[in-house]
N, C-alpha and C positions, 0 to 999 in steps of 0.2 A: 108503119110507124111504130118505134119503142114504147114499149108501156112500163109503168110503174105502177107496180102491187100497192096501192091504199093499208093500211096498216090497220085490222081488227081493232075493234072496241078494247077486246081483250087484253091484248097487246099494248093499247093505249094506256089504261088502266096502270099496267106493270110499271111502265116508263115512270108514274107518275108518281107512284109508292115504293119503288126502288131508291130512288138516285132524288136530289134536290134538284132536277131538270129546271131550267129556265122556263118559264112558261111560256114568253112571250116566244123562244124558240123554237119551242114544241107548236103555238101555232099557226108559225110560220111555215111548219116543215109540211104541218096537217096541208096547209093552202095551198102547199104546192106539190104534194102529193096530187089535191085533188085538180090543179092546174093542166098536170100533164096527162089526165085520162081523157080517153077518146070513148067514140060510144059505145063499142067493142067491152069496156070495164063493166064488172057484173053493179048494177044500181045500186045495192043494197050496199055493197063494199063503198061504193062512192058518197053514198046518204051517211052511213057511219063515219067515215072520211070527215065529211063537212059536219056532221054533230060534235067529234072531236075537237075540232079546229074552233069551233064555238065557246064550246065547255074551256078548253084553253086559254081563251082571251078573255073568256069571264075570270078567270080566275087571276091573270096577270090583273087585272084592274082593280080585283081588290087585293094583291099582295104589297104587304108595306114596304117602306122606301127604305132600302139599305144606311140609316144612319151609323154613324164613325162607332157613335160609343153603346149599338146595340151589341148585347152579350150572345156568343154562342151557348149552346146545349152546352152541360159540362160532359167530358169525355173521359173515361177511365183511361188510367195510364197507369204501366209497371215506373214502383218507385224506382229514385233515381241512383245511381253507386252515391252520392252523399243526405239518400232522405232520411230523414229526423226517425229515432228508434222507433220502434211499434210501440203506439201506445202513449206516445206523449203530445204533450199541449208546450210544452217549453220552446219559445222560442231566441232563446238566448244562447248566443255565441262567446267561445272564449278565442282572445285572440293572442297568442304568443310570439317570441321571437321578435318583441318591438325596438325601435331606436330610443332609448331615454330620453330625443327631442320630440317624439311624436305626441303629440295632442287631440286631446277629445274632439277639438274642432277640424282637425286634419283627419280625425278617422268617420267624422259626420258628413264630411264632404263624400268621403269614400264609400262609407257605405249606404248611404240616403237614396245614391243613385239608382241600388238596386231593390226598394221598399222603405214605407214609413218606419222611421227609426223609434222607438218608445224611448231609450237612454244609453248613453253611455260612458263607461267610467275606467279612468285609467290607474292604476293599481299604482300606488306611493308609499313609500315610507313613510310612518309617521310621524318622525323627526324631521327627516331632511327633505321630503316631499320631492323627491327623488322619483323620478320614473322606476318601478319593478319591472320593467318591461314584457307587461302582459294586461292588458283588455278584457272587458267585458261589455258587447253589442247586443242590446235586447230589440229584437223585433216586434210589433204588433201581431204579424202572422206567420205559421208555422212556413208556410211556400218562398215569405219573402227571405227568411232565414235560411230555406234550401237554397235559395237561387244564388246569392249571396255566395255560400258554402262552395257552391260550384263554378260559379264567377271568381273569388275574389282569394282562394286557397292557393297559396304561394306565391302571391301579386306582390309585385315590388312596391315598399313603400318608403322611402328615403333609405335607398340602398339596400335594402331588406327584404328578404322575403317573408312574407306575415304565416302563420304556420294558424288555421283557422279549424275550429273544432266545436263539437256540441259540448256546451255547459252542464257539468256533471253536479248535480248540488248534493248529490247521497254521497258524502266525507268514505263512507261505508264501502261503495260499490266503486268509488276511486281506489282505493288501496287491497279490495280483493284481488284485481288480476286477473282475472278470467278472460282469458281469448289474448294475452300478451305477448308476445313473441319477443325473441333476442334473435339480431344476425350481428354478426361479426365477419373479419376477412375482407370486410368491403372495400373496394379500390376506391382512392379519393375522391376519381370524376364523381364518384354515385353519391349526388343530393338529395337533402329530404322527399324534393318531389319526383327524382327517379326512383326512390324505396317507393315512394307511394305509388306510383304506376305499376311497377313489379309487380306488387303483391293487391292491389284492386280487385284482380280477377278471381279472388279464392273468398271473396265476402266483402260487406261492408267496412269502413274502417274507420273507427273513432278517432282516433291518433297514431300520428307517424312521424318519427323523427330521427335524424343522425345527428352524434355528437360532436360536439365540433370543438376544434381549441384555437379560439377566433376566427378564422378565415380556412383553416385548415379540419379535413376532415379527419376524425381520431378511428378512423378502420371499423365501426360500428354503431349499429342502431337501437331500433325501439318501432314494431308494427304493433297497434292495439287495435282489435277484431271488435264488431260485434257480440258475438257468439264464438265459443270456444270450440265447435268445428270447423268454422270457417278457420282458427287458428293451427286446428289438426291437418286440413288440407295441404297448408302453407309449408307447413314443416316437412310433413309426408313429400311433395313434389320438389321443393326449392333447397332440401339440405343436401350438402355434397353437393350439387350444381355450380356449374360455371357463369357468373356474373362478371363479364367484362375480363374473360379470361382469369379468375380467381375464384378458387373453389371455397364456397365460404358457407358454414355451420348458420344451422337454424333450430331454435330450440326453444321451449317455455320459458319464459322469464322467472327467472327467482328474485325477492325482495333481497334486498342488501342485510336484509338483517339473516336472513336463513343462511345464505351465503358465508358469512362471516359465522356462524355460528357452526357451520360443514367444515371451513378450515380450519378455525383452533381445533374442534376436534381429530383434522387429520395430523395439526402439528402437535395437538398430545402424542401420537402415537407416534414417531418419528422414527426410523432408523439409518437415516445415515446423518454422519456428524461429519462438523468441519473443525481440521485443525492446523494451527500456525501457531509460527515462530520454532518451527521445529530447525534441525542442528542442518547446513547443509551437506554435512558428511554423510545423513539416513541415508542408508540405500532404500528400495522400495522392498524386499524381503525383510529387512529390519524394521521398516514403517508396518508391514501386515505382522509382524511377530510380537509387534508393540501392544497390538489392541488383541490379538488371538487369544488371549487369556482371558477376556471378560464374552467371548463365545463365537458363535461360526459368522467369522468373515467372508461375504460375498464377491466384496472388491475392494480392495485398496490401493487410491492413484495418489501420488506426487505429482507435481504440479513440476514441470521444468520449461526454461527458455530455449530457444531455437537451438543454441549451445550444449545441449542437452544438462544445463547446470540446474540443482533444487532451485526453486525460489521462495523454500521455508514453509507451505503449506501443501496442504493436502486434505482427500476426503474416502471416509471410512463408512462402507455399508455395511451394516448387520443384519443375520438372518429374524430380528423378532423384533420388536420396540426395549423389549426389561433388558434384554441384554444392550443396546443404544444407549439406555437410561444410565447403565450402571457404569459407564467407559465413561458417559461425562461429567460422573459424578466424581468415580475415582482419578481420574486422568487432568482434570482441568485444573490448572495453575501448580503441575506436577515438576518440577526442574531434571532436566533430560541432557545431557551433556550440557550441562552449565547455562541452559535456559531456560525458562517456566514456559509451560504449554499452557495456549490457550484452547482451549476445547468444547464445541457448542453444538446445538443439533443446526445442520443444514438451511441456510435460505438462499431463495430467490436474491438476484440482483431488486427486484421491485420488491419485495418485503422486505429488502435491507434498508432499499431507498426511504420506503416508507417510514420506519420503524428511524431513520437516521433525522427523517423529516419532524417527525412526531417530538423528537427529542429536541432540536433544535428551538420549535416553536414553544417548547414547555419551559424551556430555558430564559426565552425572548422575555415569555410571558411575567415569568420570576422576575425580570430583570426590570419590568416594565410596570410591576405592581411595585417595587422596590423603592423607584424614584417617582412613583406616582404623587405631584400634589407635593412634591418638593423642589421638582427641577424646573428652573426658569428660561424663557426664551427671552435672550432679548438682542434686539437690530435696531438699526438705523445706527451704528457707532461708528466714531469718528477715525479715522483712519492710523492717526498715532496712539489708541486704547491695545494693549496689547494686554497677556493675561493677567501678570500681577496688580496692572491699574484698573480694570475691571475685579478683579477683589477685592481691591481695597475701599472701593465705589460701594460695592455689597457688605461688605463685612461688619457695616454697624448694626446691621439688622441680625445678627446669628453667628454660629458657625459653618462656616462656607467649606463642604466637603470637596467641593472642584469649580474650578472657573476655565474655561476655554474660549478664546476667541477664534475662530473658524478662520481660516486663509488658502487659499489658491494653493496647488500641490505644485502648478508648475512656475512660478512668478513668485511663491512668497507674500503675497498682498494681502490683506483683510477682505474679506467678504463682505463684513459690516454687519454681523451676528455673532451673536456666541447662546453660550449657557452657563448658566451659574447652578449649583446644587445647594439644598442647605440640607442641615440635618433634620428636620423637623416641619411640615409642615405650615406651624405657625407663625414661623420664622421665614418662611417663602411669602406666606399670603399677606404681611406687612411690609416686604420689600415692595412686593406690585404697587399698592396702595401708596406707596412713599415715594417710589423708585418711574410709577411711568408719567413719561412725560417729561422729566428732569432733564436740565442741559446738561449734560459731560461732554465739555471741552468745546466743540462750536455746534453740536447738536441735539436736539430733545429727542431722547431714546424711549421706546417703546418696550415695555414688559409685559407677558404674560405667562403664563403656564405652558409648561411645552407640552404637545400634542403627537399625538402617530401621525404621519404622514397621511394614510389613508384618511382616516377622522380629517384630518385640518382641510384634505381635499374635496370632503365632501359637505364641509360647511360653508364652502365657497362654493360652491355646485348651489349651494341653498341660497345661498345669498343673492347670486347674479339670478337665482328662478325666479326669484321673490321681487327683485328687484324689475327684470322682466315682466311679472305678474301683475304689478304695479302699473308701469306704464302702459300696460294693455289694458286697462279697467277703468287708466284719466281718459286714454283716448276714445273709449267707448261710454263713458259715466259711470262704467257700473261695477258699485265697490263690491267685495267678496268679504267671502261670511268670516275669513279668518287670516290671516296674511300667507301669501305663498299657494292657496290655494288654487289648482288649476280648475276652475268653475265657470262657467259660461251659462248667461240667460241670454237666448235671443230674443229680439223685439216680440212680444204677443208670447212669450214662453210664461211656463209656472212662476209663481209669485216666489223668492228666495224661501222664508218659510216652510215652504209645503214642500222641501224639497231636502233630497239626500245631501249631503257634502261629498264635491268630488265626482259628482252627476252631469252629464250634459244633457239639456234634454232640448229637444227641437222645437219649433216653433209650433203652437197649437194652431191647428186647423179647422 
């Protein structure tokens, strides 16, 4: 007959301070350990056998009953790729990348699920109370903030992915930079959260972003490290590398302001110049003979069509900057077979566009301080008002610098707006007063001051929130501390009072 070795005291012991063995398992195993010996098993082993099997069942009889919400031992764990810096208690989240419709209470539902919420607040203009499109989620504890972080980091939220990050409250340690990276070259497919996969593995990562121009991505980013060799790694392993079959640059981040302060420096120093309206008869030996006198020319090209014909400009390298300086100083608006040259140092296509831009808007701006608080809006006009009967409608009020009625470019038809100008302000702001609401001809026309399109668009954005805000507060009872305000108390929440403007905060437990 087969036997079965009884199991040492010793050995029992081990089982027991090892491993969280079942008791009642353990002695069951004893009982049938000592089941299957015959009288051939040495006694002693059989006696220890059955004192096991004893001690076992004593001990299941007093172990407690596995309830739901008994806590384990806590267990050390390595932090996670998104835990909270070393060293801090903060457990507030910033959330970015938001839809203008989202709401405190859409982002309480969101994130409640994953820990008790303390408050949350949706970042607005002051004026128009306007969504900024960025959050701020405070947590009660640091883990539920983690969980969260790793749960809920690039999670779609009306269309959007929310770009989720620790709340940095040192203004100071925001704008130092340390650990920042620039990549550029990136192929469209690559989204925020495939940067942030890429580069996860080289450290922690505060913030990660790619730029975008609306739905479209602008070929570069933004990784922010913990620590600044986590940042050295990055750069070391991933520049020159191929991303999606595009070899694309990684490098420290510079502020825009040092940046911009490196290129007027390099375009003080400038030497090569552009110049046009030259004769098309230059040859290119005549164009380099032209400038050879103010010092050593490296290259001088003309510019020609497929035709091989001038097309009047061209561009001139000099061996030094003074000598660059001095060609555009003596050469520009010089008359050269019967045409004046124009002669400048060299730009980019994008610092022309730039610089064309810049100008433009200064212009606007001129133009818009000009008729500011003089020029009037006014609609609702009757279909046969045409320009000189809307002047004459205004003109008791002032000198009327223009009157226009707006009309269809393709039909000729009135719009049923125009503008009037006065010379003077105070002579606009008596017409309003006088002028809205009056019938001309079979309808009562509305006057006000005209406005920028964006502004007018965005007080009607105010209006319809406000007006929204409203009926979300009859259908609930609960009036808010200021109109327009996106604020929410729920049932058993803080007393209005005791409480931020702009706060959501959850129900007290």
């Amino acid at each position: 007959m087969a036997t079965t070795a009884a199991p040492s005291i010793n050995e029992a012991s081990v089982q027991q301070t090892e491993a969280p063995v079942d008791a009642k398992a353990v002695a069951a195993a004893a009982a049938a350990a000592v089941a299957v010996t015959d009288a051939s098993v040495d006694p002693v082993a059989a006696a220890a056998a059955t004192a096991a099997a004893a001690a076992a069942a004593a001990a299941y009889q007093q172990q407690p009953l596995p309830y739901a919400n008994q806590q384990a031992a806590p267990v050390a764990m390595a932090p996670g790729p998104n835990a909270a810096p070393a060293g801090t208690t903060n457990a507030s989240l910033y959330v970015g990348d938001l839809d203008p419709a989202v709401t405190e209470a859409q982002l309480f539902d969101t994130f409640n699920a994953l820990g008790p919420v303390a408050s949350i607040r949706v970042c607005r203009d002051a004026v128009t109370r306007r969504s900024l499109g960025y959050a701020y989620v405070n947590y009660h504890a640091v883990p539920d903030a983690e969980r969260a972080l790793d749960n809920l980091n690039y999670a779609v939220l009306k269309d959007r992915p929310m770009r989720i990050m620790w709340s940095q409250r040192d203004p100071a340690q925001r704008r130092a930079g340390a650990g920042n990276i620039f990549i550029k070259n990136l192929d469209p497919l690559i989204d925020t959260r495939a940067l942030h996969e890429t580069f996860t593995a080289f450290g922690p990562i505060l913030s990660c972003k790619v730029a975008m121009d609306g739905e479209t991505s602008r070929g570069y980013g933004f990784v922010h490290f913990e620590d600044g060799d986590s940042a050295e790694q990055a750069i070391k392993h991933v520049n020159g590398m191929l991303l999606n079959e595009r070899k694309v640059f990684v490098g420290l981040h510079v502020p825009r302001k040092e940046r911009m302060s490196k290129i007027e420096e390099m375009r003080s120093k400038f030497t090569n110049i552009y110049v046009k309206n030259l004769d098309e008869s230059i040859s290119d030996e005549e164009f380099r003979t032209m400038f050879r006198a103010f010092g050593e020319v490296t290259s001088a090209i003309l510019t020609r069509d497929s035709d091989g014909k001038s097309r009047g400009f061209g561009f001139v390298n000099f061996a030094s900057h003074e000598e660059a300086r001095v060609a555009v100083e003596e050469m520009h608006e010089k008359e050269i077979n019967g045409k004046q040259l124009y002669v400048s140092r060299a730009q980019k296509k994008s610092e022309r566009e730039e610089e064309l831009r810049r100008q433009y808007e200064r212009i606007r701006e001129e133009k818009l301080n000009k008729y500011q608080g003089v020029n009037l809006y006014v609609k609702n006009l009757d279909d046969t008002i045409d320009d000189e009967k809307l002047r004459q409608e205004f003109s008791v009020y002032g000198v009327i610098t223009s009157a226009k009625v707006m009309h269809d470019d393709k039909t000729g038809t009135s719009k049923g707006f125009g503008f009037v100008c006065f010379s003077s302000p105070e002579e606009a702001t008596k017409a309003v007063t006088d002028m809205n609401g009056r019938m001309i001809a079979t309808k009562p026309i509305y006057v006000a001051l005209a406005q920028r399109k964006e502004i007018r668009r965005q007080q009607l954005s105010a209006q319809v929130q406000q007006r929204n805000q409203i009926r979300m507060q009859q259908a609930v009872g609960m009036p808010g501390p200021y109109p327009g305000a996106p604020v929410f108390y729920p049932p058993g929440g803080m007393p209005p009072q005791a409480q931020r403007p702009g706060m959501f905060y959850p129900q007290q437990m």
